[in-house]
N, C-alpha and C positions, 0 to 999 in steps of 0.2 A: 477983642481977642477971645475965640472960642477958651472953652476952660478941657482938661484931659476927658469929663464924662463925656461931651460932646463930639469928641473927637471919636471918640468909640462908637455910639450911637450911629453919627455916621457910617462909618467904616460896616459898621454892621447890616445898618440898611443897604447900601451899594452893593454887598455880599448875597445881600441877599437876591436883590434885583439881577445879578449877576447868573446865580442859579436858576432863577424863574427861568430869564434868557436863554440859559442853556438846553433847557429840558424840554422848551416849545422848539429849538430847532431836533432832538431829537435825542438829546446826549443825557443819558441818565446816571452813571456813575463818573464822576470828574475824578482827576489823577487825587492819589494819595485817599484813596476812597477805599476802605478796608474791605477787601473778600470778605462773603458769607462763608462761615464756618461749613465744613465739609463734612455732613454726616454718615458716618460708615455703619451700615444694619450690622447687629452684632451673628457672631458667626457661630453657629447652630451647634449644639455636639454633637459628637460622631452618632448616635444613637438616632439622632432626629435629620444625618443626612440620609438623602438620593440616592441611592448604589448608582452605577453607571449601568446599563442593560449590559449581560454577557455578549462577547462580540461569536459570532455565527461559528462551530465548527469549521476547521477547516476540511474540505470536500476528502471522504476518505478514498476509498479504488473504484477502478473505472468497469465495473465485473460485467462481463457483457454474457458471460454462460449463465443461464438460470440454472437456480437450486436442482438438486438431486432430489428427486420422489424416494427416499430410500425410509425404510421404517426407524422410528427414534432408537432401537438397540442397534442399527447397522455394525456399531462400531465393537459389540460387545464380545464378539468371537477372541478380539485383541485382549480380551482382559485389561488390564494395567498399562499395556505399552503406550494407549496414547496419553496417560498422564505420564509418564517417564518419559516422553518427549516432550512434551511441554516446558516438565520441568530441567530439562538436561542445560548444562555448563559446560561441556566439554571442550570445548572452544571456541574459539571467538565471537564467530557469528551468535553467539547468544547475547552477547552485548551490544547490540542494532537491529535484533527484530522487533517487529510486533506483533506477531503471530506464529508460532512452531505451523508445520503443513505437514502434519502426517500423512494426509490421502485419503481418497474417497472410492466407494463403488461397494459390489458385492463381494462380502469376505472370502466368499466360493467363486469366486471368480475363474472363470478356466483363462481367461487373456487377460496381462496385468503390460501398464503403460507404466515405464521408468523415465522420468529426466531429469535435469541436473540438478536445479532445486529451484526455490521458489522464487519470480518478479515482484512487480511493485504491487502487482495488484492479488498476488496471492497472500503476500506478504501483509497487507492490510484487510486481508477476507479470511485468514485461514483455511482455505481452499488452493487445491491443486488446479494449473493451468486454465483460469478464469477469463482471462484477459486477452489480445487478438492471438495468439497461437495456442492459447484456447478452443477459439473460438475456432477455428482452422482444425485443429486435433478433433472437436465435436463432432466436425462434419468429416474427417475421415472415417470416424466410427461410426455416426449415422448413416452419412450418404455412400460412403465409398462400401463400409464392411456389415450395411444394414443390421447393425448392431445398436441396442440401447448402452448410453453413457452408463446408465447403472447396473446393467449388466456385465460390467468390465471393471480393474481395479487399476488406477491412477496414483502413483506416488512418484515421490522424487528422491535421488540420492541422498540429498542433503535437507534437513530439516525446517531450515534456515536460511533467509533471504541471505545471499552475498553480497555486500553493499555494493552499489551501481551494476548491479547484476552482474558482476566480474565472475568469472567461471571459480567455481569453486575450485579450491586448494587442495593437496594430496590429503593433508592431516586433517581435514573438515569431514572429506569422505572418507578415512580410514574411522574417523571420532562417529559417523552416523552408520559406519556399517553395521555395527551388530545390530540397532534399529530395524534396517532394509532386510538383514537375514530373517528375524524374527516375525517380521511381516511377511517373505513369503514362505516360512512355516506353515504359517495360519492359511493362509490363500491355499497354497498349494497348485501352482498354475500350470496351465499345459503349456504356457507359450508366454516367454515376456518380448517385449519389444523395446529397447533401450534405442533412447530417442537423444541421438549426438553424444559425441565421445564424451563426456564425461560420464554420462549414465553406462555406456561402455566398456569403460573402466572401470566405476565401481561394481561391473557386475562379474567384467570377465577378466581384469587384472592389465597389467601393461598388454595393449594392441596394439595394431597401425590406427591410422588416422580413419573414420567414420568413410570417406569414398574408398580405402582399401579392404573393408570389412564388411561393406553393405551388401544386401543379396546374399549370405551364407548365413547357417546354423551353426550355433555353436553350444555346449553341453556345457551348465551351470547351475547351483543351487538345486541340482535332479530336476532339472528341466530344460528347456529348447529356449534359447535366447536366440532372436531377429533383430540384427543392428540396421538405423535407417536416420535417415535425418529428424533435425528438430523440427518443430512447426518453426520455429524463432528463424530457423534458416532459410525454412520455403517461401517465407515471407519475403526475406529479404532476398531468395533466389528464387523465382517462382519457374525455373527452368530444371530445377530437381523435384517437382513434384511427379513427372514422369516414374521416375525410378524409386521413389518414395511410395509410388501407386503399386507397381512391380512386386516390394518389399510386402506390403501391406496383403496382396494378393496370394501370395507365397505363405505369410501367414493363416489366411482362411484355409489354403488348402490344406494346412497341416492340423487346423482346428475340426475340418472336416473327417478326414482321416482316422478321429482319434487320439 
């Protein structure tokens, strides 16, 4: 009769013989075989991470008019006014823009372009009508009225983009009017051109609608106001550029004239 040490000794050897066999068929950890410990790199302080790279600007406006050649004082005949637009509160739209548009061109301008107030793309340029009815108004003045852009003065009623380009509201244009007055002080123009009815309005008070008003003069600000459509509309009507052409025509003559 074996004795207990013997008994063990065996046991041990078969175990062992057991493991050999297992490991020439290919099996390296047997059940009940403890995981390696899981080493975690310790975690750096904030000083010694990575920033993440800044993610890219988002694309600001689509400005298809080039810059104005205008000298760096253009604006200085205004004095103060266009930091008082910038900074103005008055109402609403001051809390959704990102750019006041006060307007561009020669502050002696004899022909000044009104419209309603700023799009997307004015609105993230600081620039008057930049974008395709812009682009559209450049070439009336260029191609139709052989006229330089910067020969001319471009502003808009309202100062201030109207969220989703929603026409401006009466109290927006009542809030920007001393603005528009004070600018054609300065100008002094022989002829404005108020481009769709709300420019219209803020120039010449309650009218008919923009096709009852087009083609006639009208006496404001001590000067000759020519009501005519927007670029925004010939675009999307390009069967009123006819009588838009008419309007514009009508104009030179009277610039001619004197």
């Amino acid at each position: 009769m074996s004795s207990p040490r013997d008994d063990l000794r065996d046991l041990v050897r078969s175990m062992r013989l057991l493991v050999a066999d297992a490991r020439v068929a290919g099996v390296v950890d047997l059940p009940g075989t403890p995981a390696p410990p899981v080493v975690v790199a310790p975690t750096p302080p904030p000083a010694a991470r990575i920033a993440a790279p800044p993610k890219p600007p988002a694309p600001g406006h689509r400005t298809i008019v080039a810059p104005l050649n205008l000298p760096a004082d253009a604006l200085a005949p205004f004095g103060d006014l266009p930091a008082r637009v910038a900074a103005c509160t008055k109402c609403v739209l001051c809390e959704t823009r990102t750019f006041t548009v006060f307007g561009e061109g020669s502050a002696s301008a004899r022909l000044v372009f009104c419209g309603e107030g700023p799009g997307f793309d004015e609105d993230k340029s600081g620039r008057p009508f930049v974008g395709r009815a812009g682009e559209l108004l450049e070439g009336m003045i260029v191609k139709g009225m052989k006229m330089r852009r910067e020969d001319v003065f471009i502003l808009n009623a309202v100062k201030c983009r109207p969220p989703e380009n929603r026409t401006p509201a009466p109290e927006e244009i009542a809030a920007c009017k001393p603005f528009l007055e004070a600018q054609l002080a300065v100008i002094k123009p022989a002829v404005i051109v108020a481009l769709g009815n709300p420019a219209c309005q803020a120039l010449l008070g309650p009218v008919p609608g923009i096709t009852k008003i087009r083609g006639r003069v009208f006496d404001a600000f001590g000067t000759k106001v020519v009501p005519t459509f927007h670029p925004a509309y010939l675009l999307r009507n390009p069967e009123g550029k006819r009588e838009a052409w008419a309007d514009l025509q009508l104009v030179m003559r009277m610039l001619a004239a004197g």
